[in-house]
C-alpha positions in Angstrom: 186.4 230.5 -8.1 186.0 229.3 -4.6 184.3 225.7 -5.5 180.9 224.3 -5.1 178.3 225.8 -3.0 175.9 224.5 0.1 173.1 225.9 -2.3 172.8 223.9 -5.0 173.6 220.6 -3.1 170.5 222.0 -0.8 168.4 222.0 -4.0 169.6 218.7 -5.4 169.0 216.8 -2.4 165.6 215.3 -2.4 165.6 214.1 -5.8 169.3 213.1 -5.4 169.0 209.6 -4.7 166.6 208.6 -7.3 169.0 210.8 -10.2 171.7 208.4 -9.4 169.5 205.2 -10.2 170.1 205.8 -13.6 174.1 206.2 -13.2 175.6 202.5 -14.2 179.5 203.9 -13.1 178.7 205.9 -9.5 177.7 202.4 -7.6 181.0 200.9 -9.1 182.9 203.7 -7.4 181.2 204.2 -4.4 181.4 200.1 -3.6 185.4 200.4 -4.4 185.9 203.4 -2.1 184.5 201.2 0.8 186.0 198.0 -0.2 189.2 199.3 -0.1 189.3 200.4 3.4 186.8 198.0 4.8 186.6 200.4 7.1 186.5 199.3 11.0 186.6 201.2 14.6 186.0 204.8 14.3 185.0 206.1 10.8 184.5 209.2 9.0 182.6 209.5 5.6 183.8 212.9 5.1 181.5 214.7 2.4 178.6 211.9 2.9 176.1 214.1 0.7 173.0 212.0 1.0 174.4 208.8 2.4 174.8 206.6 -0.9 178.6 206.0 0.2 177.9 206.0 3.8 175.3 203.2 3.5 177.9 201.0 2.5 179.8 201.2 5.8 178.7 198.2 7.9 181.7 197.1 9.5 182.4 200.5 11.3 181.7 200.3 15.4 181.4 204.3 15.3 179.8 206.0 12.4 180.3 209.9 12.0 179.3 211.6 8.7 179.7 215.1 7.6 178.5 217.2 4.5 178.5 221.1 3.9 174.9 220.8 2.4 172.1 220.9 5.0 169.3 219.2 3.3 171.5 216.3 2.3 172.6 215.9 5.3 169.0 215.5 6.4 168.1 213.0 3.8 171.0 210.8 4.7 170.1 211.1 8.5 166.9 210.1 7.9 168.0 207.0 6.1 170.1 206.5 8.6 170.1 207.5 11.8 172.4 204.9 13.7 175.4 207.7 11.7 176.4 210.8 13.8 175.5 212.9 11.3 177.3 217.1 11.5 177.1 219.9 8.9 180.6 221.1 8.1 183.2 221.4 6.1 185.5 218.9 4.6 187.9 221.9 5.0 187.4 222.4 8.7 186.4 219.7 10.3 185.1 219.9 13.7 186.9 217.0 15.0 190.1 216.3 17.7 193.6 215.2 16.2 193.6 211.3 15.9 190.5 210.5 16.4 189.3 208.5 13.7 190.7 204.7 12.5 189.5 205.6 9.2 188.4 208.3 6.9 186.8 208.2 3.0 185.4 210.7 1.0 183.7 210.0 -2.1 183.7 212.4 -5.0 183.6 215.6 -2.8 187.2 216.9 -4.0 186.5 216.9 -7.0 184.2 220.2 -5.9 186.9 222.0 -4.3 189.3 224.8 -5.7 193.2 223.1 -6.0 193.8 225.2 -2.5 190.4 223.9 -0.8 191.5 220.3 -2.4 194.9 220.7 -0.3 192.9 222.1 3.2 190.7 219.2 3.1 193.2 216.6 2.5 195.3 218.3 5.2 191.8 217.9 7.7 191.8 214.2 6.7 194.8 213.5 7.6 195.1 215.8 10.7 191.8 213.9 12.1 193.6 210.0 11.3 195.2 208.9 13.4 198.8 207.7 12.9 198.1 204.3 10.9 194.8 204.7 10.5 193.3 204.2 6.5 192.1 205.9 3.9 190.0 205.7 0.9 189.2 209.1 -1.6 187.9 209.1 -5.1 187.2 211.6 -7.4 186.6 212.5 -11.2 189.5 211.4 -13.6 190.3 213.7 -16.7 190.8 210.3 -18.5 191.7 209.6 -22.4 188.2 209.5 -23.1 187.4 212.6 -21.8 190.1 214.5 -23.3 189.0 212.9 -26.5 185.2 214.3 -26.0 186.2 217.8 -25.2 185.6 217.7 -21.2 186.9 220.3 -19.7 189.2 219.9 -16.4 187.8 222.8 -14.1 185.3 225.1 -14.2 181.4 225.1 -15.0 180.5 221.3 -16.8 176.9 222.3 -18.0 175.3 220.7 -15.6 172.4 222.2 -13.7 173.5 220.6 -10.7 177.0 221.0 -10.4 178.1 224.7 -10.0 182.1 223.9 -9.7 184.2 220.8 -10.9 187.8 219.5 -11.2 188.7 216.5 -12.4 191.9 215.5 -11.8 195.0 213.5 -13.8 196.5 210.7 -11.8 199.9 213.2 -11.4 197.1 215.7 -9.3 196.0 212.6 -7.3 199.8 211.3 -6.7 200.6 214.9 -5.5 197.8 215.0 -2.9 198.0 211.4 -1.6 202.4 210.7 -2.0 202.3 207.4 -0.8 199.5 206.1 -1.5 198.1 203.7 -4.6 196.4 205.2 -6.7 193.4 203.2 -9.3 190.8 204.1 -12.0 187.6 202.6 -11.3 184.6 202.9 -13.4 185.2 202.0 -17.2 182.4 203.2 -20.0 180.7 199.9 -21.4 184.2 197.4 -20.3 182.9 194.5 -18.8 183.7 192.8 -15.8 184.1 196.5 -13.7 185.2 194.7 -10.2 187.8 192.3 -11.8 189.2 195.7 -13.9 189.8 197.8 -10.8 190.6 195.0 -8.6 193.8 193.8 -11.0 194.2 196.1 -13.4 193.4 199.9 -11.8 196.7 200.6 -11.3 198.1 199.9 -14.6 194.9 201.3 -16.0 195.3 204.5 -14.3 198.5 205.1 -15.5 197.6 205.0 -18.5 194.0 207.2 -18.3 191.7 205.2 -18.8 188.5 205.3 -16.4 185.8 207.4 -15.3 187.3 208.2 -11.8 190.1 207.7 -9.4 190.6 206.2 -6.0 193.7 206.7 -3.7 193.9 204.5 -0.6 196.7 204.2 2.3 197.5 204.5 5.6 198.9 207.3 7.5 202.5 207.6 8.2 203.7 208.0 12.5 
């Protein structure tokens, strides 16, 4: 398998936005992936898709967003065209050494082979500069979906989604050493914010929640 393809993002993207109205656990994610990096300077939403993530950057004095998938790129542009919006690849990204503050990427990993997973976190880090923070979430093979028979890679019966790999917090811990690692996102537990906020770390650990953040700095 070589991961998810430009294609079917193309064809998701118009009706993209609306499809994730009716998602109760996505906003929670996306909101924690910005909150913890606040991010500031120089920023790279890195796998924007249609701009729900990047919409939630406000504090950022230079906005730059990238996404393999042509026609999402286009509807986040044209939500937001103050964002220096590029079609390319998490993988190869078309940008100097150092040159961003900060860099997030919101469930786009999980759409990668494990050896496109380690290239793009490898791009990340080679555009941060030394310092400079990060914020990446993905899909969690939690408890609960163990329990309900999810699989952890390959094809999840969605029309939508060619490629998938949700990872175990050992996965994330091996990609991001360093960093803190939290589940986010908790099927019907109230109080989501005041979960993650105190208790993602312990929670993660342990497997429970929908998907998991790592954030940190870069080392130099």
């Amino acid at each position: 398998m070589e991961g998810s393809q430009s294609s079917v993002w193309d064809a998701a993207a118009r009706g993209y936005n609306e499809q994730k109205k009716s998602d109760p656990l996505y906003p929670v994610c996306l909101r924690r992936v910005v909150a913890d990096l606040d991010p500031y300077g120089r920023v790279l939403d890195a796998g924007c898709g249609t701009g729900l993530g990047t919409r939630l950057i406000r504090r950022a004095e230079e906005l730059h967003a990238i996404d393999f998938s042509p026609n999402s790129l286009d509807v986040m542009q044209a939500d937001l065209p103050h964002v220096k919006g590029r079609v390319a690849d998490i993988r190869d990204l078309p940008y100097e050494d150092n040159y961003f503050d900060c860099v997030l990427s919101a469930n786009t990993l999980q759409h990668l082979t494990p050896a496109g997973q380690r290239a793009a976190v490898s791009e990340l880090m080679r555009v941060l500069k030394p310092g400079g923070h990060f914020s990446i979430s993905a899909h969690h093979y939690s408890i609960g979906k163990r329990a309900g028979g999810w699989i952890k890679e390959g094809k999840p019966g969605q029309a939508d989604i060619d490629y998938i790999y949700r990872f175990t917090r050992e996965d994330f811990v091996a990609l991001f050493p360093g960093a803190q690692v939290r589940a986010v996102a908790f099927y019907q537990w109230p109080c989501q914010w005041f979960l993650t906020r105190f208790a993602g770390h312990m929670l993660a650990r342990k497997g429970y929640g929908d998907m998991l953040i790592a954030h940190g700095s870069k080392s130099g």
